[in-house]
Structures are given as C-alpha cells and as structure tokens.
N, C-alpha and C positions, 0 to 999 in steps of 0.2 A: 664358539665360546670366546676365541680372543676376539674377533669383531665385534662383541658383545662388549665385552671389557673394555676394546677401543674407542670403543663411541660414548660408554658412560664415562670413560676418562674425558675426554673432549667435552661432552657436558657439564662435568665439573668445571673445567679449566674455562669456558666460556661465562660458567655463572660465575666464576671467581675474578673473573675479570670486568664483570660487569659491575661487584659489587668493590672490587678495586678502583675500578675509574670514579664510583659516586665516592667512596671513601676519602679516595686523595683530592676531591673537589674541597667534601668537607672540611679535609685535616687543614686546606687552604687558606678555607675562610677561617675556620676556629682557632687555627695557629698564628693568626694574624694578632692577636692577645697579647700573646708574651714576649713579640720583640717591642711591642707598643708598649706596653708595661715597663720594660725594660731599660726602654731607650731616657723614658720621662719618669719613672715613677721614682727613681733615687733623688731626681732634681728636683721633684715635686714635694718628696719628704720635707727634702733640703732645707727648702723654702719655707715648709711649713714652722720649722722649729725656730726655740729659742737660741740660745748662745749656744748649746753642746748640741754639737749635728753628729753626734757618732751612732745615733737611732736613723742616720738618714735613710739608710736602706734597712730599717725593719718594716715599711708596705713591703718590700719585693719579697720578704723573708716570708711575710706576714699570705704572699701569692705563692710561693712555693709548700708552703704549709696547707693552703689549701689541695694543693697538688696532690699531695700525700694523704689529705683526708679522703679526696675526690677519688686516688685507688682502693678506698676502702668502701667508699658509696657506692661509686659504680660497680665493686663485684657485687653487693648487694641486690641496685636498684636491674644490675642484669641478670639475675635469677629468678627476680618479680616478676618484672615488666618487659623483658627481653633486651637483648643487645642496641636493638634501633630504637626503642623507646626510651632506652636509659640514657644515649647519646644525645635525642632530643632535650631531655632534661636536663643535661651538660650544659648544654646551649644556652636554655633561657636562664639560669643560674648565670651564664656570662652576662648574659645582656640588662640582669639587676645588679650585676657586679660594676658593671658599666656606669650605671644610672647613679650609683652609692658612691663610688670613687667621685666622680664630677660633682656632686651634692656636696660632697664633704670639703674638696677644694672650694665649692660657695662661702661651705660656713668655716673656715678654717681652723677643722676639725683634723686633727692630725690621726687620732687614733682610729674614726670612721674613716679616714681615708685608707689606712693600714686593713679595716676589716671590709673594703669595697675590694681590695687587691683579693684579698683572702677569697673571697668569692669568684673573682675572677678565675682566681688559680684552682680553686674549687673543680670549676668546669674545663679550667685544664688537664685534671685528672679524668675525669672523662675523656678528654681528647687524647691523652695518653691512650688510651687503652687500644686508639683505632687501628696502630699497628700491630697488634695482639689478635682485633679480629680480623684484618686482611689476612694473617698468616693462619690463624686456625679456620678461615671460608676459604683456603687454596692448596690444590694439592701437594703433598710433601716437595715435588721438586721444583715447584712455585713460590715457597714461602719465602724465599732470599728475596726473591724479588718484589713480589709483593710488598715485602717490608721498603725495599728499596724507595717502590713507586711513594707509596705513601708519605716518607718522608721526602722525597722530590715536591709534593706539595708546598711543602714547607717555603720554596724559591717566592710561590706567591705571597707566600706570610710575612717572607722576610722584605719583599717590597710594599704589599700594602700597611704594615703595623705600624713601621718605620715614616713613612709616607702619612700618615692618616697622623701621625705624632706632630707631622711639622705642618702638615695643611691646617690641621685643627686646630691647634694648642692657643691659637689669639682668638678664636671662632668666639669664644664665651668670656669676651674682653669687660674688664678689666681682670678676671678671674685667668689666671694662666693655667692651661693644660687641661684643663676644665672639660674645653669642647673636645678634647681626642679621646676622650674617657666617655663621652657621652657619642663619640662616633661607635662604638665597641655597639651599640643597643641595637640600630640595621643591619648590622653584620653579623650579629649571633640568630636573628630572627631568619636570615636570610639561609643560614645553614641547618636549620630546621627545616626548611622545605626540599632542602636538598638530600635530605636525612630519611625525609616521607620517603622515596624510592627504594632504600634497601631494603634488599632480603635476604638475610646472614640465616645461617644454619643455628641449631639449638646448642649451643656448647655444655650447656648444666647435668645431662646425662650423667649417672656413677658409674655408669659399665662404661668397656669400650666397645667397639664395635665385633670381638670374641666373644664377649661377655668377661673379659677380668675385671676386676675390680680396680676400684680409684688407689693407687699406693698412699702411704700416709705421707702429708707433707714431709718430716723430718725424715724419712727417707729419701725423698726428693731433694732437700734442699744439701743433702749432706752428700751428694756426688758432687765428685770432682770438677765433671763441666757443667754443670750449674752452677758452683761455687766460681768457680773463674769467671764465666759470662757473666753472672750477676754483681764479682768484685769491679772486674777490669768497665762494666757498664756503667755503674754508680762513681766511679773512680773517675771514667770522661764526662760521665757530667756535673759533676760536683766541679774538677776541676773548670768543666765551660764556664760555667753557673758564676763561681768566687771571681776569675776574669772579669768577665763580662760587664759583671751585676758594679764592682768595683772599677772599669773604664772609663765611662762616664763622668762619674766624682775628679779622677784621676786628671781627665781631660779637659774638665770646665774650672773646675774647686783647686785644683792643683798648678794647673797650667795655663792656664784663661784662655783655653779655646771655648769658641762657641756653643753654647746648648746643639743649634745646629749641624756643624760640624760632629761634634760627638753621637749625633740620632744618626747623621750618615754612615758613622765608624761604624754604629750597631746593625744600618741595614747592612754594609759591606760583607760584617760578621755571621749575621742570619742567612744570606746569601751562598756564603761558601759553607755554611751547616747542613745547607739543603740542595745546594746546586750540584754536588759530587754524587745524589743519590742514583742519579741518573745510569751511571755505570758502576757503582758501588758492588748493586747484586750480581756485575757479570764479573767482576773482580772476586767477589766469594765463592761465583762458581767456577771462576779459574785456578785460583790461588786457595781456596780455602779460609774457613773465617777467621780463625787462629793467625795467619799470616796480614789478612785484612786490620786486625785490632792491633796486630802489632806495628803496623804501619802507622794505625793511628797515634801510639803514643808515641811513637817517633817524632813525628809534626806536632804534639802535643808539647815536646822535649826543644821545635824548632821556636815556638812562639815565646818558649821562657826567652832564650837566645837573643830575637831581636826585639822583645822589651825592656833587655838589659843593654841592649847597644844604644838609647836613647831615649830623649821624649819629645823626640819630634812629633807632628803628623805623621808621617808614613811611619813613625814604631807604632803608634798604637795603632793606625790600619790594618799594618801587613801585620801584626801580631794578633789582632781581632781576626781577619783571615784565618790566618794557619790553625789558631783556636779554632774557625768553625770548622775546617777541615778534618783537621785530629779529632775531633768529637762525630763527627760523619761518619769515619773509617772505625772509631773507637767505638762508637754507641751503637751502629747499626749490626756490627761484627758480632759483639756482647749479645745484642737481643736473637740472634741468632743463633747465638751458640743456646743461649739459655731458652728458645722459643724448641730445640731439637732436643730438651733434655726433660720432656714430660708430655705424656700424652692427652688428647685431644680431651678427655674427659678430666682430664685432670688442673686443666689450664687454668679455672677462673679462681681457685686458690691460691694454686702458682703464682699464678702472674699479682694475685693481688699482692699476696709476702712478696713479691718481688718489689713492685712497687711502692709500698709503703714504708720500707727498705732505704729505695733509690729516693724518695722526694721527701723521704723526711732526713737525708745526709746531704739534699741539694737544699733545703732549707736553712739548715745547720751553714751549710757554705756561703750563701747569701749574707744570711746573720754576721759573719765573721770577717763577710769583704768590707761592709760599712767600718768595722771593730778593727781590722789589719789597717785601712789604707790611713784612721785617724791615726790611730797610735804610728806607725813605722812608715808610712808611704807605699806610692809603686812599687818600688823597687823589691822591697820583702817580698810582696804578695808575688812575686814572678820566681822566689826562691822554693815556694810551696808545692810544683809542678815537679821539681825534679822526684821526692823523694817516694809519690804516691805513681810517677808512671815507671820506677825502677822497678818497684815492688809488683807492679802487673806486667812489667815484660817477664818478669821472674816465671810467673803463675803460668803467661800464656807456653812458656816455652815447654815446662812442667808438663800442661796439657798435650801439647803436639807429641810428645814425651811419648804419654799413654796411649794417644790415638795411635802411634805406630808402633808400641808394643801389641797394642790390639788386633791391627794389622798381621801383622807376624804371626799372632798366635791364631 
C-alpha cells in the first residue's frame, strides 16, 4: 500500500513538473508585457498630451485595470473553457492589445492608446493566474516552489520586454514606440502554442477530494492568514507598481536622463523581481514564508533609503533593484501564505477575490505615481513605503504569533 502511494506521489510530482516547466516558458513570453509596458508606456502617454501631463501614466493605470478585470475573466472563462484554454485567450487578448496601443500611437489617440494598454493588462490578468495553477497541479510539498519557478520566468520577461522596448521603439519611425507595441503581437501568438501542451487538472470541483464541501468565501477570507498574505501581497505590489510605474518620468521628465537609460533601469528592476525566485522557494522551505515576506519588506524599507540619498543613476538603479527584490521575497512569500489558506476546490473563487483585490489597489497605485510625482516629486513618492511596510511587518509578526501558539497547542 505505501509503494502504491509512492509511486502515485512520483506521478504526480512528475506531471507537475512537466506542467511547471511549459508554464514557466509561458509566464516568460507573456510576462514579457508588462516590463515593455512599463518601461515606455508613461513616456508614451507623456508625449501623447497636451500642456497637463499628470494623466501621463493613466495607459499604465489604464493596464493594471485591466489586470484586475482579467482576474475576474479568467476565473470565469476557466470554468467554461478550462485552465489551458482560458490562458490561450489571455494571449491573443495580448496580442490585439499590442496591435491597439501601436494604431493609436499612429493616430495620436491618447485615450486608444490608454485602452490598448487596458487589454494588454487584460491578458495580464490571465498570466497572473499561472502561478495559481502551478501551485494547485503540484503536490502540497511542491507548491513553494512551484510558485518560485514560475516566477523565475519572469528573468526572461524582464530582458526580452525591456529589450524589445528599445530595439523596436524607432522600428515604426516616425511614429515613436509604435513598433515595441506592435512587437507584443509574435510574442503573444507564440505563447499559445506553447500553452497547446498543457494538461492542468480540473480545479472547478465543489467537493474536496473527502467529499467536504466548498466553505463560503467570507469564511475564507476572514482568517487570519489569509488576511495577512493577501494584505502584506497587495502591499508589495502596490508599493513595486507606484515605484516603478513613477521611475521613468522621474528619470527622463525630472532629471534628463535618457528614455534609454531609464528602459535599462526597468530591465535591471524586472531582473531582480524574477532573478531571486530561483532560491526564493528554498528560503521558504527553510525559513518559513512569514520570515521570507518579512525579509522582503525590509529591502522594501532599503530602497526608500537610497532613493533618498540622491538622484543620481545608481539611486534610481540600485533602488529599482532592492524594489524588485523586496517584492520577490514580499509577493512570492504572501502568495504562499495565501495559496496554504484554502482548499484545492475552493481556489478559483479565492484566488479570484484575491485578485481583484490586489490589481485593482495596483491600479489605484499606478494612478497616483503619475498624480504624486506631478504634484510633489521623487522624493514624496519614496516617503510612502515606509508607512504601508510598518503596518505588514506588524501583521506578519502577529501571524508567526499564532502559528506558534498553534504549535504549542
């Protein structure tokens, strides 16, 4: 009987791994979006407007909104059409998001450009989701990692998005930025076929695998560690997101560096978002994920520090850094706390309130970096980190609190 049990565990952990490795291909290509996005869509706005550029980043606001719409489709279009079918359609939603944003830079159409982003991020909300299913197609003592690998995809994203920003952006000359927006349309195509290989398990089942039934959300969302993973997760990325999203402007608009330089700053930053995931999951399974997130907002805490020591190049570098770092150890820790605090049948609700949650407060923060960096400058925007990573080191400690009264008892 345990040989028996041995070998279906191996079985699983084999199909999980297989649908891990096409997944973190996927998240590769399709994550390749929103550092492209990212890096040109503020300067793109920029350019678009009249005299008042404090709408410059509502495209990015306008991509992150789709984010959050995109967790509300895809729990949808994956109870229709299944997990790999729905991710397909993530895809080619990117690749007319692509086609929209570059049209609209033709005709300079500010507000189509705003709702080609929206699509983009549309199908980023799809690609959200794919660390959700590596972790619910792997066994419980898998999913740390799992989530890990998947975002180690990301490394790709962060050098082709970035990359494909500055190879392109003169392609569709005299029209600037044009052609990287129209590069997104091979690359979404491309990760559809790579998406044909999966085969993810049924997650939509109401029972579990006892036969209990699905608990009602509001008792799900109203534990303890769920409430923390899901605060301290939306917290790192809200904070990446307002950084980030506000760098750029900061960089070129503020300081006359380079458009180029600045798309470097972003790939440096998407870099270290995805580059630590590599050992991330063996850090959770060392340390524990509670000690993991708190780590992150610590370096979350180091990046305010040396964006206030200057505006050189190397502040806003090494502070794009530490930001993607802190949001590695922050976001991955959180999804993990919050992916161990609901069951397998219960997931595609979860995660979608969770989501829609997290991308419509990363929206909101986009919104606000345009609106922060006109009114006050850099400098403010770097004072907003401290107050929201106090209040989750708070929460996490709270939690380790209970897990070891749990212990005890």
């Amino acid at each position: 009987m345990a040989a028996h049990e041995s070998q279906g565990l191996d079985g699983q952990l084999r199909t999980a791994k297989r649908n891990v490795s096409l997944l973190t291909v996927a998240q590769a290509i399709l994550g390749s979006a929103a550092p492209l996005s990212f890096s040109v869509g503020g300067l793109a706005g920029f350019q678009l407007l009249g005299a008042d550029k404090s709408l410059a980043t509502a495209p990015l606001t306008g991509f992150n909104v789709g984010v959050a719409l995109g967790a509300i489709v895809v729990a949808v279009a994956s109870r229709f059409l299944g997990r790999r079918e729905s991710f397909m359609v993530g895809a080619l939603m990117g690749a007319i998001g692509g086609a929209v944003a570059a049209l609209a830079l033709f005709r300079s159409d500010f507000w189509l450009f705003a709702f080609g982003l929206l699509l983009i991020g549309l199908s980023g909300g799809f690609t959200q989701k794919i660390r959700f299913a590596a972790a619910d197609a792997s066994p419980t003592f898998y999913k740390g990692k799992a989530i890990s690998w998947i975002l180690a995809g990301g490394i790709v994203s962060a050098i082709v998005g970035p990359q494909l920003a500055i190879w392109l952006k003169d392609w569709m000359e005299p029209v600037t930025f044009a052609g990287a927006f129209m590069g997104l349309v091979p690359l979404m195509l491309l990760a559809i076929v790579v998406l044909f290989f999966l085969k993810l398990p049924d997650a939509s089942s109401k029972t579990g695998v006892n036969g209990e039934a699905a608990r009602p959300l509001s008792e799900i969302v109203m534990t303890q560690r769920f409430a923390t993973g899901m605060i301290c997760g939306i917290s790192s990325y809200a904070l990446m997101t307002f950084m980030m999203t506000g760098a750029p402007l900061a960089m070129v608009v503020g300081c006359g560096f380079s458009s180029d330089l600045a798309t470097l700053g972003i790939q440096w930053h998407v870099i270290a978002m995805f580059a630590p995931s590599f050992f991330t999951g063996m850090l959770i399974s060392r340390f524990g994920t509670e000690k993991v997130v708190a780590a992150g907002l610590l370096i979350l805490m180091s990046c305010a520090i040396v964006a206030h020591m200057g505006v050189e190049l190397w502040n806003f570098w090494l502070a794009l850094v530490l930001l993607g770092i802190g949001w590695n150890f922050g976001f991955i820790g959180a999804t993990a706390i919050v992916a161990s605090s609901y069951r397998a049948h219960e997931a595609d609700k979860v995660q979608g309130f969770h989501d829609i949650i997290l991308f419509g407060t990363v929206a909101l923060s986009s919104f606000s970096s345009g609106k922060v960096f006109s009114a006050f400058g850099w400098s403010v925007m770097n004072l907003v980190i401290w107050p929201v990573t106090i209040v989750c080191l708070i929460l996490i400690v709270l939690q380790m609190r209970a897990a070891a009264r749990k212990e005890r008892s």
